[in-house]
Structure formats: structure tokens, C-alpha cells
C-alpha positions in Angstrom: 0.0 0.0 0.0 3.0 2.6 0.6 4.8 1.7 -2.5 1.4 2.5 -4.1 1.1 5.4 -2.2 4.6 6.3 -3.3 4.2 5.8 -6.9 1.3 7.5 -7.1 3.2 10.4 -5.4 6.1 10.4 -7.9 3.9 10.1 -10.6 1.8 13.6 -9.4 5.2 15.3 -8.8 6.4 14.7 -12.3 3.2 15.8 -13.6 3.4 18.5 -12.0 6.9 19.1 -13.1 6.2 19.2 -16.4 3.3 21.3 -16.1 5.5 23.9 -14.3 8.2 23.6 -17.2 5.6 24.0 -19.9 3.8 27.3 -18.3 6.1 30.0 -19.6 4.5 32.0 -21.7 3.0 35.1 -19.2 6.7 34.3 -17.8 8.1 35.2 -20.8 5.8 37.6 -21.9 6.4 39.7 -18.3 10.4 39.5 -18.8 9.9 40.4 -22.5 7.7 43.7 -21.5 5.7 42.9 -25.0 2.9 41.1 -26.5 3.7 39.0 -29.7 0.3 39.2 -31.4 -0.2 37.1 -34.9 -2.8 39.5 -37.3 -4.0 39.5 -40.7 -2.1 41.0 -43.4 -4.8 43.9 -43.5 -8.6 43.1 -42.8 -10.9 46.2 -42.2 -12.6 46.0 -38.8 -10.5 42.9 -37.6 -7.0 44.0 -37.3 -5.4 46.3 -39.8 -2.6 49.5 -40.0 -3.8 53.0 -40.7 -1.4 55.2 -42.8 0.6 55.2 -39.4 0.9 52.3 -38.5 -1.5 51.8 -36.3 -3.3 48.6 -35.9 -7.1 48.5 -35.3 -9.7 46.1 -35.1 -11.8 43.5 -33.1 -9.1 41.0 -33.4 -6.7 43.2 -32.3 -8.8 44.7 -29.4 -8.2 41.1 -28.1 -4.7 41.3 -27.9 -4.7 44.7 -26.3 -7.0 43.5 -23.9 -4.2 40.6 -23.2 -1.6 43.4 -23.0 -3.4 45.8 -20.8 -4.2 42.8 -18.3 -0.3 41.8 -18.3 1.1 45.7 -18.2 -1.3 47.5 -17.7 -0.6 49.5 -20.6 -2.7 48.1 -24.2 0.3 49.6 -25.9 2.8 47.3 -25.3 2.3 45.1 -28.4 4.4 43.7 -31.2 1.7 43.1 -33.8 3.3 40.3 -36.8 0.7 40.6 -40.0 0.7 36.8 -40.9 -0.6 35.1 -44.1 -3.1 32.3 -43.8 -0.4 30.2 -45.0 2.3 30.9 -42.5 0.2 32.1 -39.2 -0.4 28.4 -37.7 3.2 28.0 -38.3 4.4 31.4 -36.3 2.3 30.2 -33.4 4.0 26.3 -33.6 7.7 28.0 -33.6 6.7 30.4 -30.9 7.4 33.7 -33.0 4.0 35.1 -31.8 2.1 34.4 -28.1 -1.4 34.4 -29.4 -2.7 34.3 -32.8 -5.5 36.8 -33.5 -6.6 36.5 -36.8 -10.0 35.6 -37.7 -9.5 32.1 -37.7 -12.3 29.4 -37.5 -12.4 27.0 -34.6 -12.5 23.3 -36.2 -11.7 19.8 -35.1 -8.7 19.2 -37.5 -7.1 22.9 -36.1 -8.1 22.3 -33.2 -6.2 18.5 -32.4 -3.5 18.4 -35.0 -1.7 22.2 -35.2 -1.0 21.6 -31.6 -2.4 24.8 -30.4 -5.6 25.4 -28.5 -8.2 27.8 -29.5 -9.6 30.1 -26.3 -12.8 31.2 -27.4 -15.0 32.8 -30.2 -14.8 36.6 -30.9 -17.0 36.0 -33.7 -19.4 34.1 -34.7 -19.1 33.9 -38.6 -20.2 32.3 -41.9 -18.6 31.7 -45.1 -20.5 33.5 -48.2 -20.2 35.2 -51.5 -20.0 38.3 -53.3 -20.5 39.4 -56.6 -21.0 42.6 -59.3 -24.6 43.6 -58.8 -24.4 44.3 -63.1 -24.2 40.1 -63.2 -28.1 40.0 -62.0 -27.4 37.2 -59.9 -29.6 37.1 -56.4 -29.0 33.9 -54.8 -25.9 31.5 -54.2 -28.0 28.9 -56.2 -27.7 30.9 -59.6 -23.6 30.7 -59.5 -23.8 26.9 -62.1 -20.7 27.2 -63.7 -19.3 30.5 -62.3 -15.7 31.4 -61.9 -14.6 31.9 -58.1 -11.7 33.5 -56.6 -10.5 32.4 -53.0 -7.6 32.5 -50.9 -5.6 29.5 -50.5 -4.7 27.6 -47.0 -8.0 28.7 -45.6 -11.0 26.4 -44.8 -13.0 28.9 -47.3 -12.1 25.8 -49.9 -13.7 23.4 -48.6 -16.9 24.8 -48.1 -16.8 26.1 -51.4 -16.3 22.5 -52.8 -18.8 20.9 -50.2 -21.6 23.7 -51.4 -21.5 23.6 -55.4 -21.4 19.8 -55.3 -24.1 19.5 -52.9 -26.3 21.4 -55.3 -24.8 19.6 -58.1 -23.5 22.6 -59.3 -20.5 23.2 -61.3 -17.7 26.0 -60.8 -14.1 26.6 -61.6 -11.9 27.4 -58.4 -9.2 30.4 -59.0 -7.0 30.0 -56.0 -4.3 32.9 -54.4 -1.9 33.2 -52.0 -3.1 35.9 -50.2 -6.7 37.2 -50.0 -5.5 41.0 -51.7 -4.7 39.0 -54.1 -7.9 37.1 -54.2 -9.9 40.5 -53.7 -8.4 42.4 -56.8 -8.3 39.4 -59.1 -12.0 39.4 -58.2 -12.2 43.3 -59.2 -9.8 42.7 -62.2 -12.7 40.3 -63.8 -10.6 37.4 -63.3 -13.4 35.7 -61.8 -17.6 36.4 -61.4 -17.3 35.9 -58.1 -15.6 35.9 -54.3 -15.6 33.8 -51.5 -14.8 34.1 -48.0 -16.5 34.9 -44.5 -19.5 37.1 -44.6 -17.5 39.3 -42.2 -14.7 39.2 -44.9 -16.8 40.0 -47.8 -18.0 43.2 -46.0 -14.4 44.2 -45.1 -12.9 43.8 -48.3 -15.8 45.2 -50.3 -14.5 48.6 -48.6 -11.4 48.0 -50.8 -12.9 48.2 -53.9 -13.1 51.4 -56.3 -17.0 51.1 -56.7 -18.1 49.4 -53.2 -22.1 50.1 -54.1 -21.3 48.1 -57.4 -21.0 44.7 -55.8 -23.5 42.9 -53.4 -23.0 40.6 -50.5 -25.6 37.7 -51.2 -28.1 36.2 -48.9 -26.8 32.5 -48.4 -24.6 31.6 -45.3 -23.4 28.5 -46.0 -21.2 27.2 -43.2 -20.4 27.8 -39.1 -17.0 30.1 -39.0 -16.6 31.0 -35.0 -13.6 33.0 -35.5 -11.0 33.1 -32.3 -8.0 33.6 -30.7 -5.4 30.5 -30.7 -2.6 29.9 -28.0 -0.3 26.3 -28.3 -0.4 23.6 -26.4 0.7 22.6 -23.6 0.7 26.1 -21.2 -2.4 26.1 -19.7 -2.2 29.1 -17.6 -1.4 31.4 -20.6 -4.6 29.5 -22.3 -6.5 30.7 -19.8 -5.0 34.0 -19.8 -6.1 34.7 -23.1 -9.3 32.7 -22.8 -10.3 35.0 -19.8 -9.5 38.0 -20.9 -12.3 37.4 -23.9 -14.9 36.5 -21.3 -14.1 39.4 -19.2 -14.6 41.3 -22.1 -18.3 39.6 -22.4 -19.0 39.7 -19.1 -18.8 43.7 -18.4 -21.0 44.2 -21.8 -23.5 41.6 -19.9 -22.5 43.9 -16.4 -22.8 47.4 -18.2 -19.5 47.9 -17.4 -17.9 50.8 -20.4 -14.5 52.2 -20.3 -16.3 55.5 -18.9 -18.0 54.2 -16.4 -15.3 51.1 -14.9 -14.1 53.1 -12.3 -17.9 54.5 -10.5 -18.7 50.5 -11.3 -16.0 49.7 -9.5 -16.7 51.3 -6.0 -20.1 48.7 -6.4 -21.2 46.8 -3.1 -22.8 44.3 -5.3 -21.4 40.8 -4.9 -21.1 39.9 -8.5 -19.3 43.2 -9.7 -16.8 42.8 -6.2 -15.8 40.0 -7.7 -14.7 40.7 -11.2 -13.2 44.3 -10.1 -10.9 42.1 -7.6 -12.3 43.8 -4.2 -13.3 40.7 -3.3 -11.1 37.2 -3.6 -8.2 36.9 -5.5 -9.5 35.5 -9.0 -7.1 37.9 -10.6 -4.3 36.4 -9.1 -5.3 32.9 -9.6 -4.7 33.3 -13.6 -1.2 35.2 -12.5 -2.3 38.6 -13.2 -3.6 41.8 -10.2 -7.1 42.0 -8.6 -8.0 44.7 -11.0 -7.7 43.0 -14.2 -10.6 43.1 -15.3 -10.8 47.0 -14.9 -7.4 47.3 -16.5 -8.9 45.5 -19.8 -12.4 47.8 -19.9 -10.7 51.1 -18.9 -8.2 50.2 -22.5 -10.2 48.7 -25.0 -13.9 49.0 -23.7 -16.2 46.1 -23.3 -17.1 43.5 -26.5 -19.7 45.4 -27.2 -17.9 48.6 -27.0 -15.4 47.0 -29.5 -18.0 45.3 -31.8 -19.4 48.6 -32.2 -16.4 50.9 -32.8 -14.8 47.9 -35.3 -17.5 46.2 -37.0 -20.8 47.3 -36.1 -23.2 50.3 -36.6 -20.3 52.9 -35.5 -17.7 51.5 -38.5 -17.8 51.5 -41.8 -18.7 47.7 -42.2 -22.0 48.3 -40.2 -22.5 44.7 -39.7 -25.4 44.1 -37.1 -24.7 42.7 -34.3 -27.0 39.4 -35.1 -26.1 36.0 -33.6 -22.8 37.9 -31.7 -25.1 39.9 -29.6 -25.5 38.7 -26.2 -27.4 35.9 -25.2 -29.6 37.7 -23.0 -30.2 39.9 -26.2 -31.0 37.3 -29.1 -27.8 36.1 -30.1 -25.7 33.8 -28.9 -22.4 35.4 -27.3 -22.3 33.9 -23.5 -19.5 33.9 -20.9 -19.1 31.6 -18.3 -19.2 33.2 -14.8 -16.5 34.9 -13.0 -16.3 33.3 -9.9 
């Protein structure tokens, strides 16, 4: 029974040991005094530069939220614009922390890229876009069409699964990159573009004649779009994973960036608990009490930063639809802080 006891013990502690050697990435984040963010190469409303430089978007609200719970400071970011192609492999090699890049949750990403995804910022579908002079008013009228997608992206195989599921027929123009894809698309190259909804809007902004192309109607596959970490560090997962659902959670608390600090002198239980005035939760992930304030009071709640980056305050004007809160219609939920 004690050599049981004993191995059982040993087997624990080396468990444990490896676990310890494995959770370095806040470690190395803190001695760094940076963020290494993975973004798009330059997607309106999810993460791309202005003329200055300056990167803006829902996916990259994420990783200042990450920053400001680390530093306090949303500022202290490296952001590394990443291809579809190369971004699962600059999260494998470690040249980025977390990969923010509107990237779909799936099975196949999710168990063979050895990284972990921590949540969905967006809940997405894939769909289509074409010249309104074509006439064309439904997804189901595309027999034969010509469409232009970006390579390395799961956009491919929902194209292929929809057309022959409708026993359709269509010729696939493939690119490296989705600018690429986008003014190929303008260029007549193809009738038609393919990515998520999201996407279509965004990229429709690029175009010389935006109000001469139209989004259609059909959705035709799930694309929850999230931050990825890799395996084996599950503090820094949940890090990241919790710093999302913080961001829910003061949308569902009516907690804003202008009102964080009045919220924060609240004697109700629930609100004591995410502002840190009450247990250590904070400290539990490796961060302060007040981490959740830090995040609100630099990049707003998620419905601040819907708003501001993709919704009816940006130029995409998507509506908020299934990404609104669950209390409000849609289906955006966060489990409790507590």
C-alpha cells in the first residue's frame, strides 16, 4: 500500500513538473515587456494598420486587452501581420504568443496544429459576393461561375462541399493571399468571391466602386472565429481565454470604459468579484485583482469594440445578429466569473 502510495506520489510530482516547465509563456511575456500578437495581413474591422501604422480592429482589441491585463498598458504590443499560409506556423515556432486573426475553430485545427483555440470573438459564416451588373440574387444561380479564394484557408472546402451538394458546377481560381484574391476578383478574373460574410464586407471597402458589388443572402457554413494559443501552457490559455470573457461579461454587467471606475466602487457581490475587491481571481490566472478593470478602462467592453470595429459605429456596419448577447438574441455567453 506505501509503494502504491509512493508511486502515485512520484507520478503527481512529475506531472506536476512538467506542467510547471511547460507554463512559460506570461513568464516570458512579463520578462519580454511585450505582447507578440499574430494578425492579418490587413482586414478592415479585424485587425489592420492605418497610414501610421496603427493597428485596429476587433481581433486586435483582443490582444490589447491581453496586454493591458499583463502591463497595464494596451500599448505594449508587437503586432506580426501573418498570411493564412504561415500564421499556424508562427504560433508552432513560438514567433507570436497568441494568434488573432480571424481564424475558425474546427476539429482538424483544433487537435492536429498543436495549439488550443480560447474562445470565439465572432461568430461567422462563409458566403459570396459578386457585381450587382451580373443580376445574380441567390448563391443557387452561381452553375458554372468562376470563383476567386484565398488558398490555405477552410474557405475551400466549403466552397467545394456547397457547389457539389447542389450539383453545381464552378471553376476554383486559388491565391496566395486574399488581396490577391480580392483584386483578381475586381480585375474580372473571376464572377465571383468567396470568404466569410464578415470578410466579404471588409474587403468590399477596398474596392473602387463598393455600391457596385452585393454581398448575397446564403450563409453557408459555421466560422466561430477566435484567438489561438499552443499547447501545452495552460495558464497562458486561460489568460487569453479569460480575458475574452471578461470582455463579455462587463457588456453583460454594463461595465464601459467611462463608467469602470464608478462601477468599481459597487457593493454588489457579482461586480466585487470581477473588479478584484473581493477574492483573489485575478491572481489565480497570475495577473492583479484589477484585471478586469485594466482590460475595460483600455479597450472598452465586447460590445464597445464590436461597435467601434465592426458594427453600426464602423464603416462595415454589420449588425450585431447571432454575436449579440445571449440575454439579447444572439448567442455570445460567458461563463461566470467566480
Amino acid at each position: 500500500m506505501k509503494r502504491v502510495s509512493l508511486v502515485l506520489t512520484l507520478a503527481v510530482a512529475a506531472g506536476l513538473s512538467v506542467q510547471t516547465a511547460a507554463a512559460q509563456t506570461l513568464k516570458t511575456v512579463k520578462d519580454r515587456g511585450m505582447l507578440s500578437c499574430g494578425v492579418s495581413q490587413g482586414l478592415p474591422g479585424f485587425s489592420s494598420p492605418d497610414d501610421k501604422g496603427n493597428w485596429t480592429g476587433l481581433d486586435v482589441d483582443v490582444c490589447r486587452a491581453i496586454a493591458a491585463a499583463i502591463f497595464n498598458d494596451a500599448s505594449k504590443i508587437k503586432f506580426v501581420p501573418l498570411s493564412a499560409k504561415d500564421r499556424f506556423t508562427a504560433l508552432q515556432s513560438g514567433e507570436i504568443d497568441v494568434l488573432s486573426r480571424n481564424t475558425t475553430w474546427t476539429l482538424s485545427r483544433d487537435t492536429s496544429l498543436g495549439a488550443n483555440f480560447t474562445g470565439v470573438t465572432y461568430y461567422d459564416g462563409q458566403g459570396f459576393m459578386v457585381k450587382k451588373a451580373l443580376k445574380v440574387n441567390s448563391a443557387l444561380e452561381l452553375n458554372s461561375a468562376s470563383v476567386c479564394v484565398q488558398q490555405g484557408t477552410t474557405t475551400e472546402q466549403n466552397l467545394a462541399d456547397y457547389f457539389k451538394g447542389n450539383n453545381m458546377k464552378y471553376e476554383v481560381i486559388a491565391f496566395g493571399t486574399n488581396d490577391e484574391a480580392v483584386k483578381a476578383y475586381e480585375s474580372g478574373r473571376c464572377d465571383v468571391f468567396t470568404t466569410d460574410v464578415s470578410g466579404l464586407y471588409a474587403d468590399r471597402l477596398k474596392l473602387a466602386n463598393p455600391a457596385d458589388h452585393v454581398v448575397l443572402p446564403e450563409v453557408i457554413s459555421k466560422e466561430p472565429l477566435g484567438p489561438m494559443v499552443r499547447h501545452g501552457d495552460d495558464q497562458w490559455a486561460d489568460v487569453v481565454k479569460w480575458t475574452l470573457y471578461a470582455m463579455i461579461t462587463a457588456e453583460e454587467l454594463g461595465i464601459t470604459q467611462k463608467n469602470a471606475d464608478e462601477m468599481a466602487k459597487s457593493d454588489k457581490p457579482e461586480l466585487k468579484r470581477v473588479f478584484g475587491t473581493d477574492g483573489n481571481l485575478g491572481e489565480q490566472l497570475g495577473l492583479t485583482k484589477d484585471w478586469v478593470s485594466r482590460i475595460v478602462k483600455s479597450v472598452g467592453n465586447y460590445g464597445e469594440s464590436f461597435e467601434r470595429n465592426v458594427g453600426a459605429g464602423s464603416k462595415l456596419g454589420i449588425a450585431r445578429g447571432i454575436n449579440a448577447l445571449w440575454s439579447k438574441g444572439g448567442i455570445q455567453y460567458a461563463p461566470p466569473i467566480r
